[in-house]
Steps between C-alpha positions, in 0.01 A plus 500: 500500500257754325620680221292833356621395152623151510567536122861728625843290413681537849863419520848626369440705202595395138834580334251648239271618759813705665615643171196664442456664857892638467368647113164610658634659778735720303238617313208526785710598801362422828146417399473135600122445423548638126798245481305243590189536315778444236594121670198226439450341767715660771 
């Protein structure tokens, strides 16, 4: 399969990984591609 970034983890997310989506989302609301500018390599 081709990939347009192979570098992105795929997969379940992190305990650590879904701690800081629940924290960003409180603070950013809704707006998914601000969160995850904020995840490295999601």
């Amino acid at each position: 399969t081709n990939y347009l970034r192979p570098d992105i983890k795929r997969g379940n997310f992190s305990v650590e990984e879904e701690e800081s989506i629940i924290k960003l989302h409180q603070i950013l609301g809704n707006r998914w591609s601000a969160i995850a500018t904020r995840l490295p390599g999601r």
